[in-house]
DSSP file (Angstrom, degrees, kcal/mol; ACC not computed):
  #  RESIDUE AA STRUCTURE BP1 BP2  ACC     N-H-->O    O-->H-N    N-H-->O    O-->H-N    TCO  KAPPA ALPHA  PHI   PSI    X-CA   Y-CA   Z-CA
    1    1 A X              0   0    0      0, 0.0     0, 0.0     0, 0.0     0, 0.0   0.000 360.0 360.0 360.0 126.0    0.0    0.0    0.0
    2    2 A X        -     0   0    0      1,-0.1     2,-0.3     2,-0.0     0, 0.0   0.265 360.0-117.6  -5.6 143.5    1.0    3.6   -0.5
    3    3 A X        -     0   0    0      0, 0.0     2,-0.3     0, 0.0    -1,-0.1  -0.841  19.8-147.4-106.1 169.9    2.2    5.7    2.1
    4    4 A X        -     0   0    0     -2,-0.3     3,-0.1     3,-0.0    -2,-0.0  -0.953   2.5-145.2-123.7 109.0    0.8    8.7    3.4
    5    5 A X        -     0   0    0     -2,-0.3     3,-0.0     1,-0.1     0, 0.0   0.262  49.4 -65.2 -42.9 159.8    2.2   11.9    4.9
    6    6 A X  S    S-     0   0    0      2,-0.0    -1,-0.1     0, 0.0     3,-0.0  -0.398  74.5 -75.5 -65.8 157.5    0.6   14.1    7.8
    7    7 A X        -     0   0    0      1,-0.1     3,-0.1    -3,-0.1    -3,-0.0   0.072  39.3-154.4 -30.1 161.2   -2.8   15.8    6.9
    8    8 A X        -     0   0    0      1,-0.4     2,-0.2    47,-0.0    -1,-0.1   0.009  67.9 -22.8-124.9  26.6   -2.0   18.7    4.7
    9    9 A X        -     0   0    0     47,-0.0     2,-0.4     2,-0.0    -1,-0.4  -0.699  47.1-137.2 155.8 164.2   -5.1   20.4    5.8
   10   10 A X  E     -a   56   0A   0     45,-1.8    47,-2.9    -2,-0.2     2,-0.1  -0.990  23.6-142.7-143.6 138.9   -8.4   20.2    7.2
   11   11 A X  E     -a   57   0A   0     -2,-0.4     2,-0.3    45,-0.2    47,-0.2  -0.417  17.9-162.7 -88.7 167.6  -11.4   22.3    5.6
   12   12 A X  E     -a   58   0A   0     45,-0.9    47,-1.8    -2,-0.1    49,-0.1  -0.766  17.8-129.1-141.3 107.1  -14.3   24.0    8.1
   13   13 A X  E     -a   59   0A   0     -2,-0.3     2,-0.2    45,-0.2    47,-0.2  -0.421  31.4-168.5 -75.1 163.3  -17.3   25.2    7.2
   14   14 A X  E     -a   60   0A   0     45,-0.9    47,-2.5   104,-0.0    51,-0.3  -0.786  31.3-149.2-174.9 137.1  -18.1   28.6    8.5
   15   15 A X  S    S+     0   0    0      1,-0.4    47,-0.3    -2,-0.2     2,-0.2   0.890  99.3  23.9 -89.9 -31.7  -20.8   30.7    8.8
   16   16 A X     >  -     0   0    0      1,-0.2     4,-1.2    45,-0.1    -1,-0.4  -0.987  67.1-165.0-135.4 110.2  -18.8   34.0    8.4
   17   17 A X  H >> S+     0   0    0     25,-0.4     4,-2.1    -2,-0.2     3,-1.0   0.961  87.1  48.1 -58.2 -54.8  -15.7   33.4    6.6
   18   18 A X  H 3> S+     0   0    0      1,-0.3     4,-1.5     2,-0.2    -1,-0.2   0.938 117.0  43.4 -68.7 -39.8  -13.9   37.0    7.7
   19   19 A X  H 3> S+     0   0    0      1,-0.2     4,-1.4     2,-0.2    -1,-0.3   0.822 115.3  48.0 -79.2  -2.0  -14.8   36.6   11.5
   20   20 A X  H <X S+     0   0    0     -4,-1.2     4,-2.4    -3,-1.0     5,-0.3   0.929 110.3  50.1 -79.3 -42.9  -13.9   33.1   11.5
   21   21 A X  H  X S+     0   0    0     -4,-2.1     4,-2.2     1,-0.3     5,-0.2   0.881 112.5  48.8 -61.9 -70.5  -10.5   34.0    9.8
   22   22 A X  H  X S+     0   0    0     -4,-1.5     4,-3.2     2,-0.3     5,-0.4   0.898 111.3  53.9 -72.9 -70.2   -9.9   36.8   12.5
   23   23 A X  H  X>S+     0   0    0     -4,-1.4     4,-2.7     1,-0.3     5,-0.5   0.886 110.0  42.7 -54.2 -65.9  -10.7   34.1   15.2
   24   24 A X  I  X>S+     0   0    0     -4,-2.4     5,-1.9     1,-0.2     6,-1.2   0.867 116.2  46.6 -41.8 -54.1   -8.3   31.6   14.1
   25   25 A X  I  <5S+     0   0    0     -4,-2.2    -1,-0.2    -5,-0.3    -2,-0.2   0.954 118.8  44.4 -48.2 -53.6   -5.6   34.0   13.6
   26   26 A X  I  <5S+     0   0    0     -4,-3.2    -2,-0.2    -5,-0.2    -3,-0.2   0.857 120.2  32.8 -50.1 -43.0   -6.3   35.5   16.8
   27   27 A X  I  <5S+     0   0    0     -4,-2.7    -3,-0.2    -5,-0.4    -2,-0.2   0.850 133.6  26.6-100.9 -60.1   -6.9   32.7   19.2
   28   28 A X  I  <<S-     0   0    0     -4,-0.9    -3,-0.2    -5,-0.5    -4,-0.1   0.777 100.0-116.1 -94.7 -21.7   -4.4   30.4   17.5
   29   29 A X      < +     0   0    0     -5,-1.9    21,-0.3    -6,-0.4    -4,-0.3   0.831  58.5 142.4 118.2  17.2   -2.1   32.2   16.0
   30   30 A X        -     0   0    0     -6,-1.2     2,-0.3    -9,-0.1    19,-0.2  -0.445  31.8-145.9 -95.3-179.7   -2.5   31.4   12.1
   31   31 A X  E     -B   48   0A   0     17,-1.9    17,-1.5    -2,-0.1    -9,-0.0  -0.986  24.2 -90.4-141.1 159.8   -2.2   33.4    9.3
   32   32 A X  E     +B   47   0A   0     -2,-0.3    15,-0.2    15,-0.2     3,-0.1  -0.358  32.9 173.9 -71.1 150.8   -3.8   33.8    5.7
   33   33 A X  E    S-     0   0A   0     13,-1.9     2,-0.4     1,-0.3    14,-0.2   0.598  72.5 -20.7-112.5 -76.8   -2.2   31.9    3.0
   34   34 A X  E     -     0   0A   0     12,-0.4    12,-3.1     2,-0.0     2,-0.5  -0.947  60.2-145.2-133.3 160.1   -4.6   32.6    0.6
   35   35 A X  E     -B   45   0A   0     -2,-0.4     2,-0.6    10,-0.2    10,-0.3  -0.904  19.5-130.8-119.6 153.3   -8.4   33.7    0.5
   36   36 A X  E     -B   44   0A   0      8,-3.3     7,-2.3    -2,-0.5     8,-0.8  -0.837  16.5-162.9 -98.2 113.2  -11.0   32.6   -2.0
   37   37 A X  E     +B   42   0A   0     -2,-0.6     2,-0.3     5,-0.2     5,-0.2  -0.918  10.2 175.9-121.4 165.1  -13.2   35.1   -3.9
   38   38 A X  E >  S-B   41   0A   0      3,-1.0     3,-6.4    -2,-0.4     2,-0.6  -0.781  79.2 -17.5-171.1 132.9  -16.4   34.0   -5.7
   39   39 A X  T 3  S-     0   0    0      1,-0.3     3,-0.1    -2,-0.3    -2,-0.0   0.391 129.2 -51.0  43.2   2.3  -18.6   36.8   -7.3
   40   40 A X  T 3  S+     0   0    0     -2,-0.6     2,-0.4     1,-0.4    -1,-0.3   0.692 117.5 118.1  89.9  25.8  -16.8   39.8   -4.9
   41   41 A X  E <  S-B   38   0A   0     -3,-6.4    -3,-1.0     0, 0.0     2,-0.8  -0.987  70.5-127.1-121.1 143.1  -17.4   37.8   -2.2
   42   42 A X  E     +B   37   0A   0     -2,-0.4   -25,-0.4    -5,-0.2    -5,-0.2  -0.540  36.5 158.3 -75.4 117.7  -15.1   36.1    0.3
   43   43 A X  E     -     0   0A   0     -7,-2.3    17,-3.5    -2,-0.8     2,-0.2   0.633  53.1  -6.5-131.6  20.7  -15.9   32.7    0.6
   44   44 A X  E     -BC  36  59A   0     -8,-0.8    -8,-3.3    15,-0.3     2,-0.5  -0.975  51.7-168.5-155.9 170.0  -12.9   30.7    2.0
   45   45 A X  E     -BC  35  58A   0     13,-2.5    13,-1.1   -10,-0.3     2,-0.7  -0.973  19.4-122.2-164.6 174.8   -9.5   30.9    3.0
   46   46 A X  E     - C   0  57A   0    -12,-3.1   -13,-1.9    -2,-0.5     2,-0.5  -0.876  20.6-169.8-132.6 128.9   -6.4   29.1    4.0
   47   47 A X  E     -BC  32  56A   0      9,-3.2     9,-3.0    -2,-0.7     2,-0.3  -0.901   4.4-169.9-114.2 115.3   -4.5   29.6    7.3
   48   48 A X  E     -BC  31  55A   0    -17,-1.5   -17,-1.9    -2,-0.5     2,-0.3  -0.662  27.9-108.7-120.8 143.8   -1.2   28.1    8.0
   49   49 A X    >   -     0   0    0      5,-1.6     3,-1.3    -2,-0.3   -19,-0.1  -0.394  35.1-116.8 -49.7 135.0    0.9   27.9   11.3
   50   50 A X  T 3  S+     0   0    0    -21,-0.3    -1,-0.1    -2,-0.3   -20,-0.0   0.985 118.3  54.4 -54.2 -75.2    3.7   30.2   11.1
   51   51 A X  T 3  S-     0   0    0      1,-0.1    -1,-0.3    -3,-0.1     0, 0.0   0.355 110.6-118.1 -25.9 -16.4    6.1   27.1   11.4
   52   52 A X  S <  S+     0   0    0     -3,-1.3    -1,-0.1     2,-0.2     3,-0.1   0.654  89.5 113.8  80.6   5.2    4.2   25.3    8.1
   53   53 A X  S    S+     0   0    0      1,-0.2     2,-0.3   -45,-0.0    -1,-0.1   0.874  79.0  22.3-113.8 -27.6    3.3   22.3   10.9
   54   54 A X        +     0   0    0     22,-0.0    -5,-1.6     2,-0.0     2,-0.7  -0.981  69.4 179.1-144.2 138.8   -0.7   22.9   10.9
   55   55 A X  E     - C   0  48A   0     -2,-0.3   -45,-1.8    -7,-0.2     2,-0.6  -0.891   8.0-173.9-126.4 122.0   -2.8   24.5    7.9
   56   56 A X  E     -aC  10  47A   0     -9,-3.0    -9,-3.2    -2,-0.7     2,-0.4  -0.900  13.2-142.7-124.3 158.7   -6.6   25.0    7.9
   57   57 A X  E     -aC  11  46A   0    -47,-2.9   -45,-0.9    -2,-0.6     2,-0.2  -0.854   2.2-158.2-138.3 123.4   -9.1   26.1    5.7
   58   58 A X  E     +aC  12  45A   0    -13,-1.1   -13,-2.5    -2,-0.4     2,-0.4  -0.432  15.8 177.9 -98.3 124.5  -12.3   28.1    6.1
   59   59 A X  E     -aC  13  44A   0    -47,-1.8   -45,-0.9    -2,-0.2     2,-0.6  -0.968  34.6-112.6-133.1 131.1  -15.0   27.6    3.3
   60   60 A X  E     +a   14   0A   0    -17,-3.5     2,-0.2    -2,-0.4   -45,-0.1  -0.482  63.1 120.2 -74.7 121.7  -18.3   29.4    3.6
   61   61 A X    >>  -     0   0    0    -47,-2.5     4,-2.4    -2,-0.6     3,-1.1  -0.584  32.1-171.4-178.5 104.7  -21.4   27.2    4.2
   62   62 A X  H 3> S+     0   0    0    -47,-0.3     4,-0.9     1,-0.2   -47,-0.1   0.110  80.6  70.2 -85.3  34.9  -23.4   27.7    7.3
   63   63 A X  H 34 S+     0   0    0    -49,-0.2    -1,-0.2     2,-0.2   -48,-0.1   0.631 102.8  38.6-113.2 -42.2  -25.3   25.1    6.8
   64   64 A X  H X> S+     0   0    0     -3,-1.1     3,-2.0   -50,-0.2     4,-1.9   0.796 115.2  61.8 -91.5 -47.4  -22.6   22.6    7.5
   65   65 A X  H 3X S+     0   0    0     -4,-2.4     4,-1.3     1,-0.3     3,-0.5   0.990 102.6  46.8 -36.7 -74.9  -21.5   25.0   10.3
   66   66 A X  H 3< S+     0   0    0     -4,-0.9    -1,-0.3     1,-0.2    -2,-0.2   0.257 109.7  50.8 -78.8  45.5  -24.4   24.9   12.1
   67   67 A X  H <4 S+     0   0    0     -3,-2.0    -2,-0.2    -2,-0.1    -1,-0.2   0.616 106.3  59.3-115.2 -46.2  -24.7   21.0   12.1
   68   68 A X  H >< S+     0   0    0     -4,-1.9     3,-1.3    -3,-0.5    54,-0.4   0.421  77.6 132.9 -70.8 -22.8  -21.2   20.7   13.3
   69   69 A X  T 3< S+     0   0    0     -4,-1.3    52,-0.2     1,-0.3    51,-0.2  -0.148  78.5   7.2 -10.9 122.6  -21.8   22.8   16.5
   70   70 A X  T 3  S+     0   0    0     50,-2.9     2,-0.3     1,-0.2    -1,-0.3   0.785  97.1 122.3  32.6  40.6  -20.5   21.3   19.5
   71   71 A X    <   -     0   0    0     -3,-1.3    51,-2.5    49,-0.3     2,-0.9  -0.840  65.3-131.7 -99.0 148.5  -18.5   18.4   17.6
   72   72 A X  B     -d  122   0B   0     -2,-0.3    51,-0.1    49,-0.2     3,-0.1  -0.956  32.9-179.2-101.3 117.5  -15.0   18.5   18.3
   73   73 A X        +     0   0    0     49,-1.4     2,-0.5    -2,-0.9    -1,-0.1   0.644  55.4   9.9 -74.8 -17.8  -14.1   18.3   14.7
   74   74 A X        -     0   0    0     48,-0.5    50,-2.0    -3,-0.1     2,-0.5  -0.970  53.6-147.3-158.6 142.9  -10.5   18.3   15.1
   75   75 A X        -     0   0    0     -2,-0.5    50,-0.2    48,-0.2    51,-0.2  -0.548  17.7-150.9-146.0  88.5   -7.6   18.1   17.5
   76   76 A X        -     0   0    0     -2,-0.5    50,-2.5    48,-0.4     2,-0.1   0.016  23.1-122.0 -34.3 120.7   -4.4   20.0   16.9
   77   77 A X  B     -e  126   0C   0     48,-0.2     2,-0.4    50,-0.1    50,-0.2  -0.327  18.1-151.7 -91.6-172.1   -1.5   18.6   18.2
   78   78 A X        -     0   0    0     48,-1.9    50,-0.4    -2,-0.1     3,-0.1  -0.948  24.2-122.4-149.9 133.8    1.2   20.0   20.7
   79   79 A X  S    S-     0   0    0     -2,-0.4     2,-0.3    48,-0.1    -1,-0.1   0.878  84.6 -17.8 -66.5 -27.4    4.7   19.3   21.0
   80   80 A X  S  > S-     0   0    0      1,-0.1     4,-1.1    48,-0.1     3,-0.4  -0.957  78.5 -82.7-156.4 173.0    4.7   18.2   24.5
   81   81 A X  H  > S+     0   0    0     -2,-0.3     4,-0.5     1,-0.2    46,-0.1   0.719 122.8  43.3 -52.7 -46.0    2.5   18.3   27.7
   82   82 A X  H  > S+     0   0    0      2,-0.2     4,-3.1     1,-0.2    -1,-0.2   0.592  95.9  82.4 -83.0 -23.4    3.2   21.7   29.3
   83   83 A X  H  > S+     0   0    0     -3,-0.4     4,-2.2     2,-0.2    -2,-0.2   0.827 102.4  35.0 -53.6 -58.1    3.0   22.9   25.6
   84   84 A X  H  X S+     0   0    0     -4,-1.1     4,-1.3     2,-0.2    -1,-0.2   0.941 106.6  61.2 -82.2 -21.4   -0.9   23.0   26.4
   85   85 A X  H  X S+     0   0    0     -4,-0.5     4,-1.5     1,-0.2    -2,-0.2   0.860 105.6  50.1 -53.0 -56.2   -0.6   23.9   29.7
   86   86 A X  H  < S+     0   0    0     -4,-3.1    -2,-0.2     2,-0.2    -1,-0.2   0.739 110.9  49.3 -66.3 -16.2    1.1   27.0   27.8
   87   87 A X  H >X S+     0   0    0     -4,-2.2     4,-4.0     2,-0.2     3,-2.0   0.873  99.8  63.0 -52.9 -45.1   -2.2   27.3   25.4
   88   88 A X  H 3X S+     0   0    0     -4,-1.3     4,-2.4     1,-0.3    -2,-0.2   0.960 112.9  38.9 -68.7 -55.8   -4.6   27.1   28.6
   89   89 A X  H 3< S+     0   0    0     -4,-1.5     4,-0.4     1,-0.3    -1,-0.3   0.366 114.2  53.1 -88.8  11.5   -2.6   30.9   29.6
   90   90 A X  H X> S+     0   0    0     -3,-2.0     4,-1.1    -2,-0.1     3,-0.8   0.793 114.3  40.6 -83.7 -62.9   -2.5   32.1   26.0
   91   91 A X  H >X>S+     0   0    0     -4,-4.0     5,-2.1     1,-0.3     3,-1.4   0.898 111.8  58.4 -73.2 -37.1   -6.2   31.5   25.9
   92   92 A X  H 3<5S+     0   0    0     -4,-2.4     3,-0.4    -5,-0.4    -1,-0.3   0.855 112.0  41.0 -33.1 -52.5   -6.7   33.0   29.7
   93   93 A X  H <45S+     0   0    0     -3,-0.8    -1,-0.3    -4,-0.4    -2,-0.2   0.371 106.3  60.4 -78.1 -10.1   -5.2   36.3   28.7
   94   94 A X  H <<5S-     0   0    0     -3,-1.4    -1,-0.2    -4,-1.1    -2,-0.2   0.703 107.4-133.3 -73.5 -24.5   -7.0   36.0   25.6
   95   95 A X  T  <5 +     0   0    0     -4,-1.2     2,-0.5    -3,-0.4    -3,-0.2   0.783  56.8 158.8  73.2  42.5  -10.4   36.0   28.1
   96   96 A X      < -     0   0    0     -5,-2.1    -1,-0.3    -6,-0.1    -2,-0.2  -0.867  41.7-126.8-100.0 126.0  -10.9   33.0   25.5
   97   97 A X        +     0   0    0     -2,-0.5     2,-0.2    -3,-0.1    19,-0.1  -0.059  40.3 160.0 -44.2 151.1  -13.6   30.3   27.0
   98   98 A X        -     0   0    0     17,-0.1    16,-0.3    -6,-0.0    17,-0.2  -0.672  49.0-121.4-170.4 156.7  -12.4   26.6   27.1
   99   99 A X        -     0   0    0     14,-2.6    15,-0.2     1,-0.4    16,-0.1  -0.118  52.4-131.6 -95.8  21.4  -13.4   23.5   29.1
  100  100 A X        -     0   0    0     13,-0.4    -1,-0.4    14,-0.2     2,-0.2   0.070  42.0 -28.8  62.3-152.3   -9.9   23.2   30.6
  101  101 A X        +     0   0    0     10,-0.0     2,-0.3     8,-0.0    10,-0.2  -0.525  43.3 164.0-101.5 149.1   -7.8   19.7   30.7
  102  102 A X        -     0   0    0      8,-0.3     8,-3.1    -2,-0.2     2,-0.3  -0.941  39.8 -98.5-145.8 179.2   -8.3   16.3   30.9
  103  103 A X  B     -F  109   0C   0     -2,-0.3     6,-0.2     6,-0.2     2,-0.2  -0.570  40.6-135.0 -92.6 142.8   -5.8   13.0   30.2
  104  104 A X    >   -     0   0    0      4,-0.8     3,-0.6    -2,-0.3    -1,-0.1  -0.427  27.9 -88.0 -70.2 157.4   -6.2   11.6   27.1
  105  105 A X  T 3  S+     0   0    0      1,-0.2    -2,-0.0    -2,-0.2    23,-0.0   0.761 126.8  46.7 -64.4  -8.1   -6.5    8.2   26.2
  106  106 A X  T 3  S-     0   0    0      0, 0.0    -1,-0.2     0, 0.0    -3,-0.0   0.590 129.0 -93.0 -81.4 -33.1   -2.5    7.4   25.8
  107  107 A X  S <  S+     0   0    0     -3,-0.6    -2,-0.1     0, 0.0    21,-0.1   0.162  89.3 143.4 116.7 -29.3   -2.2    9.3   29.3
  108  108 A X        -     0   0    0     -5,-0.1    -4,-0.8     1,-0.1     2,-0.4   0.516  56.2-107.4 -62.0-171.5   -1.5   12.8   26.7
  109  109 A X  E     -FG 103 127C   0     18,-0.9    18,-2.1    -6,-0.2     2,-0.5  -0.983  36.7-155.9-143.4 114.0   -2.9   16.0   28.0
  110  110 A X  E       G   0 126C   0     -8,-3.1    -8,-0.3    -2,-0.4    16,-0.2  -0.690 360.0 360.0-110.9  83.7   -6.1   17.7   26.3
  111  111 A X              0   0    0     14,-1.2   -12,-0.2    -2,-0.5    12,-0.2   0.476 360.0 360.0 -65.1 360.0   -7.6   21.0   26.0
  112        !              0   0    0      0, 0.0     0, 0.0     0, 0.0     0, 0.0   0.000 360.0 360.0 360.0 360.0    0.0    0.0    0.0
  113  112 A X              0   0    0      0, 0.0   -14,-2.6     0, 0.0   -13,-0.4   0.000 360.0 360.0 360.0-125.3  -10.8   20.9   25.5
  114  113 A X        +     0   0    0    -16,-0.3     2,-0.6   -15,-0.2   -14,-0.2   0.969 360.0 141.8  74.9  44.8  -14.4   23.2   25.1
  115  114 A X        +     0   0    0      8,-0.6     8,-0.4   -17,-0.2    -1,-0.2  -0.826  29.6 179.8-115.9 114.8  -12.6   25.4   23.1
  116  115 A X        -     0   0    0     -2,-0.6     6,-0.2     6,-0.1     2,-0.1  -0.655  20.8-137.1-115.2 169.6  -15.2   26.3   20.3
  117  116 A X    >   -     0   0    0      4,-0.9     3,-1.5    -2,-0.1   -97,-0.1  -0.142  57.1 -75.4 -89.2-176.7  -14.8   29.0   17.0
  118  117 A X  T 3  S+     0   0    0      1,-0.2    -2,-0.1     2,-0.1  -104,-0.0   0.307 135.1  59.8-101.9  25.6  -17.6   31.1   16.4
  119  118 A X  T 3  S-     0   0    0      2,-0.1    -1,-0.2  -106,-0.1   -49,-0.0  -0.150 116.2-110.2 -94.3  20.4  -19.8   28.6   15.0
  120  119 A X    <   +     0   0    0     -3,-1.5   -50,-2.9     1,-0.2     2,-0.3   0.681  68.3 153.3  72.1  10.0  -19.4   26.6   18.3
  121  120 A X        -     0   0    0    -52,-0.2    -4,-0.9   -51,-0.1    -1,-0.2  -0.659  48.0-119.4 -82.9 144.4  -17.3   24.0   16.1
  122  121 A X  B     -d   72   0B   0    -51,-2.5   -49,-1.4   -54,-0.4   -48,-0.5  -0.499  26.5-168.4 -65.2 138.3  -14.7   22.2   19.1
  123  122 A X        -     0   0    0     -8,-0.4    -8,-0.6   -12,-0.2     2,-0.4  -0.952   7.9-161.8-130.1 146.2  -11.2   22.6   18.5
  124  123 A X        -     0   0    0    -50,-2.0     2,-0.5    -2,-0.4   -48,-0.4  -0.899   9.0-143.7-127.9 135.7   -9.4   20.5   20.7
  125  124 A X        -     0   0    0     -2,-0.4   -14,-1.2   -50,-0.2     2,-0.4  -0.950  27.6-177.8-102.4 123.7   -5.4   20.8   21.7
  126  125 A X  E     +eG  77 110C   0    -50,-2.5   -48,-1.9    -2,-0.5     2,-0.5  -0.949  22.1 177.4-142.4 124.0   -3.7   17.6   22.2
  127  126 A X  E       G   0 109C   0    -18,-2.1   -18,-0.9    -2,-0.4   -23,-0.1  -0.882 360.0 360.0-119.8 115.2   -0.1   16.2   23.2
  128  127 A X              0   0    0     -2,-0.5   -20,-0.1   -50,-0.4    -1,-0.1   0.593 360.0 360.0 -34.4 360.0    0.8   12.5   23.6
């Protein structure tokens, strides 16, 4: 069988592409790669890690958004344990909500409750 490499992205629908885009950049720290216009309108974009290590991409359809409410869709990883421990006081000083830590199923360390602003879960995770 083939191999496969790590994701090279994971899409999210969105209700409002530009506040989502501002959340994710804000709250984690990405930045546009590129944005998608349709008709004059923004309707996605793609948000990279500073580092290259985690890329997402925001596509408008609130449809999908709000079905996807309180799923955790997705769970970034984190180089080590204390590595989230340093997210939970980024997001404190951020006054950003989250449902604090719990062990993982390896024994890892997991932030989570931490929702965009379509309520979708983004969960931070270290082995």
């Amino acid at each position: 069988m083939p191999d496969l490499a790590p994701i090279h992205h994971v899409k999210i629908p969105v209700s409002d592409v530009r506040a989502s885009s501002e959340w994710y950049q804000r709250v984690l720290g990405l930045r546009v790669a590129i944005e998608f216009t349709e008709d004059g309108e923004l309707r996605g974009v793609a948000l990279g890690a500073p580092d290259g290590s985690t890329q997402i991409a925001l596509r408008h359809d609130p449809e999908r958004a709000a079905a996807l409410a309180g799923f955790d869709l997705v769970a970034l990883g984190v180089p080590t344990r204390d590595g989230v421990h340093a997210w939970v006081d980024h997001l404190t000083a951020l006054d950003q909500k989250h449902g604090g830590l719990v062990t993982g199923h390896h024994g890892g360390t997991v932030l989570v409750g931490l929702h965009d602003p379509d309520g979708i879960e983004i969960r931070l995770y270290a082995d």
